[in-house]
C-alpha positions, -999 to 999 in steps of 0.1 A, spaced: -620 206 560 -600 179 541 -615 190 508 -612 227 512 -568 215 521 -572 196 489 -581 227 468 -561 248 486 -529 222 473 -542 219 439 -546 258 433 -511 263 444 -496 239 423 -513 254 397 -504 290 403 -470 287 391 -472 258 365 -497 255 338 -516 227 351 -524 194 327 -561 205 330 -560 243 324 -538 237 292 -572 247 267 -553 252 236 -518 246 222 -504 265 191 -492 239 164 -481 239 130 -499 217 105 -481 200 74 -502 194 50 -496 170 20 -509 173 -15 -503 138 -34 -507 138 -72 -491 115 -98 -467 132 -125 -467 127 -159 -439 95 -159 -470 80 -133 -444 85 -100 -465 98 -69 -455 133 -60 -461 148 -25 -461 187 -18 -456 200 18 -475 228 31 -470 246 68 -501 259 75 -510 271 109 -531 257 133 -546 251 169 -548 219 191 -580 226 213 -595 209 240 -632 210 247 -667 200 232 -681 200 199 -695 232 200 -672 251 215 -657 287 199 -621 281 182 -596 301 202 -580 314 167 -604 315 139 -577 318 110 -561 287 120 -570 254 113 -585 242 144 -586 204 157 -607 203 186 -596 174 209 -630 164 228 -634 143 257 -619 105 258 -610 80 276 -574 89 264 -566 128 276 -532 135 257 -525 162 280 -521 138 311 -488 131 292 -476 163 289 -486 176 325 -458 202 347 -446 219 311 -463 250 303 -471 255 268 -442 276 256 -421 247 263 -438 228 236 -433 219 202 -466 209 180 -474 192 149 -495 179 133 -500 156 100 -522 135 81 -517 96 87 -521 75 62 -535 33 69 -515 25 37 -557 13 27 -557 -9 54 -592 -2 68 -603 -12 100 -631 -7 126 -621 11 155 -636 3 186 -652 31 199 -662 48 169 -700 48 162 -720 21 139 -718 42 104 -684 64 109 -659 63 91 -623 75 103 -600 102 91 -565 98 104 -540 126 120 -509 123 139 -493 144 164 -465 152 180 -454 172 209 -421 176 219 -404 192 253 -383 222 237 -356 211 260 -354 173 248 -373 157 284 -398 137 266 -415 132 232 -451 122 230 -469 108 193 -504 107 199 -533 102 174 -563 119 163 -596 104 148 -618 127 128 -652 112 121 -668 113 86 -698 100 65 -677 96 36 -668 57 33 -632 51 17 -626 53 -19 -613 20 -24 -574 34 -30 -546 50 -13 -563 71 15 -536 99 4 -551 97 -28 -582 111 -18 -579 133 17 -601 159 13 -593 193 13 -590 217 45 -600 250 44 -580 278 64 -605 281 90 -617 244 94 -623 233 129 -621 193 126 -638 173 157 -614 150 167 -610 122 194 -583 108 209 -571 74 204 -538 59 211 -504 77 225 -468 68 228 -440 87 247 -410 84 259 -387 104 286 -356 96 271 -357 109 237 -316 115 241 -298 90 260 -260 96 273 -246 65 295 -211 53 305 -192 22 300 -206 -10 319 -235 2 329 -273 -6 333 -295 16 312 -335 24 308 -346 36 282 -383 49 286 -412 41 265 -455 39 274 -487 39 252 -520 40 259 -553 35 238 -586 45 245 -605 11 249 -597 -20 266 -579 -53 256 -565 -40 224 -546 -62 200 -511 -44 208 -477 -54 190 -449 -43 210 -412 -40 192 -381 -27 198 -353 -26 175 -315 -12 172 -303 3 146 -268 14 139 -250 23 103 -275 6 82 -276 -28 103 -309 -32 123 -317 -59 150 -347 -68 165 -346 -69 207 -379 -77 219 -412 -84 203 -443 -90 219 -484 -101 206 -509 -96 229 -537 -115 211 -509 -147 205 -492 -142 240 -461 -147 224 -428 -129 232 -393 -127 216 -364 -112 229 -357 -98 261 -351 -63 282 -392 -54 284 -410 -67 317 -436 -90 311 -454 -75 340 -456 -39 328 -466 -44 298 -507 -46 309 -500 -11 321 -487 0 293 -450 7 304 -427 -14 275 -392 1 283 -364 -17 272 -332 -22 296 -297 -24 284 -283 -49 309 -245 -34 302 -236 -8 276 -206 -12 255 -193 5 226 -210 -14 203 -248 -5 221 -244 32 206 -274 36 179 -309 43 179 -333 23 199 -366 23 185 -398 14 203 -430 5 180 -469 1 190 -488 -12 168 -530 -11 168 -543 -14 135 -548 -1 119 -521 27 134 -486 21 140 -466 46 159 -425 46 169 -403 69 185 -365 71 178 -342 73 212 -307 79 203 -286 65 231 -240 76 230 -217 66 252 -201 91 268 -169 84 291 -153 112 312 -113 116 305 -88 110 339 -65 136 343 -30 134 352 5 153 353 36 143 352 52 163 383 39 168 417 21 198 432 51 213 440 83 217 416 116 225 428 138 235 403 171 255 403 175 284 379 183 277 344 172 242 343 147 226 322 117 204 327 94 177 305 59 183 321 30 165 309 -7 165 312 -25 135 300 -61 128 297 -68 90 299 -99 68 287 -124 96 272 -149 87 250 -159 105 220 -132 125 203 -126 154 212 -110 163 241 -93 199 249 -63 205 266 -51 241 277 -20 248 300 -17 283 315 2 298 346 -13 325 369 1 340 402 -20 321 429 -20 349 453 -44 369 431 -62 341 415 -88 342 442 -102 377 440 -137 383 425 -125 414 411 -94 430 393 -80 400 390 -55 393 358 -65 362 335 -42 337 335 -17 335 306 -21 307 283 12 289 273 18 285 236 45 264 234 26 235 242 26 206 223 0 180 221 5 140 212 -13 121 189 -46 103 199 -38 72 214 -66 41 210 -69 24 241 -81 -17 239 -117 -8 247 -118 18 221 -115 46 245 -91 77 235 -60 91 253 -42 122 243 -10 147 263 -1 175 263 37 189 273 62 216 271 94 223 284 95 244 316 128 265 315 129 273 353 136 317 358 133 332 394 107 358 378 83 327 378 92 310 410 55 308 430 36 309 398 7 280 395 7 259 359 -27 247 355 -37 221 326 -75 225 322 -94 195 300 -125 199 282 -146 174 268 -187 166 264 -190 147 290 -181 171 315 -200 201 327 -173 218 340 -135 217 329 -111 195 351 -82 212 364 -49 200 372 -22 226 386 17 229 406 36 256 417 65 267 408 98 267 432 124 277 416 159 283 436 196 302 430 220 282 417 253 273 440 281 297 422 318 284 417 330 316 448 301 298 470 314 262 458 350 270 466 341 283 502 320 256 511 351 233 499 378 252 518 356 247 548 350 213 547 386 206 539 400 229 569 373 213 590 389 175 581 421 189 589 415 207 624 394 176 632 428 160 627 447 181 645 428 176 673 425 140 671 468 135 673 473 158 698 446 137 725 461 107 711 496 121 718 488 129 754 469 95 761 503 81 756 527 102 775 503 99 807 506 57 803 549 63 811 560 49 844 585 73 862 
């Protein structure tokens, strides 16, 4: 009963996901080189796209696409699309090139007593930017090197081809784009695997930024030796060598680069990591101004402490009684005489801009709502600032002089009455 539940699960996770193990073939394009020397004896290189097919099976299977190039990924310890798994195939980019050992040659492990090894690279990459994974393909051959260059003397691929490949080592990452805030802790995701055990690994990561480039963390397996810091020690047998960024500053923008090296292969991935800091929005008056007819007022909107440039600001006014319905419902009038300030630098190299304009207060827009709306990258929606409007009738000099001939006749009745009871206190006091 257990197993029959267990099918039952994995079938309907399947059903609406391309599972990691039903994904047979992927469409890919392949760029192919063709290396010759020129007549001044500089090495040339020509680009061709070519299409092709990354297939997963055995040796004797059918290519899914017969005009394509085929590489037909058989069975390995490494399965390259464990690293991939919950994307369907539409979601991923492919391709695939020739790799070049730079005529370093080396026996791999797992390859069989008299092979040699043909070298291609691929790449797969989440059309949405989630992850990027390198992984690389060894194509067996009776043909021992030449002696020179490999890319002197690759050998030519037909159209149809299908080339038996293997997989042998992978590297991915999560994080190929990396947005983070001011002062804060950061992971930035990177894994490998190889397809035998106790390889002799080298682990680097480096930052680069404007032509300057640091090394963070280095690590032999074969010497046990480590430099730098940010990867866990402890991970690293399981292949996880992330690297954390213990607190991001403005100076930590760049690209992070995470290498593996197994020779004779060397693979890296480029992770761009931006700061990003959200502005703070303010104005100037409160949510309610009162203003009397005629006058005039400075209002401001500022946004504070953003990070990158640019920022928008937009001021508009709309009647708040109709700003709620779904439907019919006016757009709001954008104000043009606005004017903006220039971009302030703040001390930790964040920006601040305003911007004002002078209210001149009419009864035709007392109960109107102002809003100043800011947009910027790091936001995913616009933040929104607004007050209302209350503008009243001025006091007229016919109303002024009433009010005043009151008060004045009030002072003097008030009088009045006050000598009067004084004058009658004292006649009752007489003794007759």
């Amino acid at each position: 009963m257990g197993f029959i539940l267990k099918i039952l699960i994995y079938s309907s996770l399947c059903a609406g996901v391309q599972c990691v193990h039903q994904m047979s073939w992927l469409p890919c394009q392949f760029f192919d080189e063709l290396v010759s020397v020129n007549n001044e004896g500089h090495i040339e290189t020509q680009l061709f796209l070519r299409d092709a097919m990354l297939q997963f099976g055995q040796k004797r299977d059918t290519p899914i696409n017969p005009n394509a190039v085929t590489f037909l990924i058989t069975g390995s310890r490494l399965d390259l699309r464990r690293y991939v798994e919950g994307v369907e195939a539409d979601q991923l980019e492919c391709e695939v090139r020739r790799y070049s050992t730079e005529g370093i040659h080396v026996r791999w492990p797992v390859q069989e007593a008299h092979e040699y090894n043909r070298w291609f690279i691929c790449t797969l990459k989440h059309t949405k930017g989630l992850f990027t994974v390198t992984g690389f393909l060894r194509h067996p051959s009776d043909q021992p090197p030449s002696g020179q260059q490999d890319y002197r003397s690759w050998s030519a691929i037909g159209d149809t081809d299908v080339l038996i490949t293997t997989a042998t080592m992978v590297i991915k990452t999560q994080s190929p784009s990396v947005k983070v805030g001011l002062g804060s802790q950061q992971k930035i995701h990177c894994q490998f695997a190889v397809d035998h055990k106790g390889p002799n690994v080298t682990i680097e990561w480096y930052w680069q930024r404007r032509g300057e480039r640091t090394r963070l963390f280095s690590h032999n397996s074969r010497s046990g030796q480590n430099q730098g810091s940010g990867v866990g020690l402890k991970s690293l047998a399981g292949g996880d060598v992330s690297y954390t960024l213990p607190f991001s500053k403005m100076t930590s923008e760049g690209t992070y680069i995470c290498s593996v090296t197994v020779m004779p292969l060397f693979a890296s991935l480029d992770i761009s990591l931006r700061i990003e800091e959200s502005p703070r929005v303010s104005l100037s008056v409160g949510p309610v101004l009162t203003l009397q007819e005629g006058a005039e007022q400075k209002v401001v909107c500022e946004a504070e402490n953003y990070y990158p440039l640019d920022v928008e600001i937009v001021w508009y006014q709309q009647d708040p009684a109709v700003s709620g319905q779904r439907v019919g419902a006016p757009l709001p009038k954008v104000l043009q005489n606005v004017l903006q300030s220039s971009h302030k630098h703040n001390m930790d190299k964040t920006f601040t801009l305003s911007a004002f304009f002078y209210l001149q207060a009419s009864l035709r827009d007392s109960g109107k709502q102002f809003t100043c709306s800011v947009t910027h990258q790091s936001l995913r929606v616009p933040i929104k600032k607004s007050f209302i409007l209350n503008v009243e009738e001025p006091v007229g000099w016919f109303n002024f002089t009433c009010i005043t001939v009151v008060i004045l006749l009030t002072i003097i009745l008030s009088g009045m009455l006050f000598h009067l009871y004084s004058g009658k206190q004292s006649r009752q006091k007489k003794p007759y």
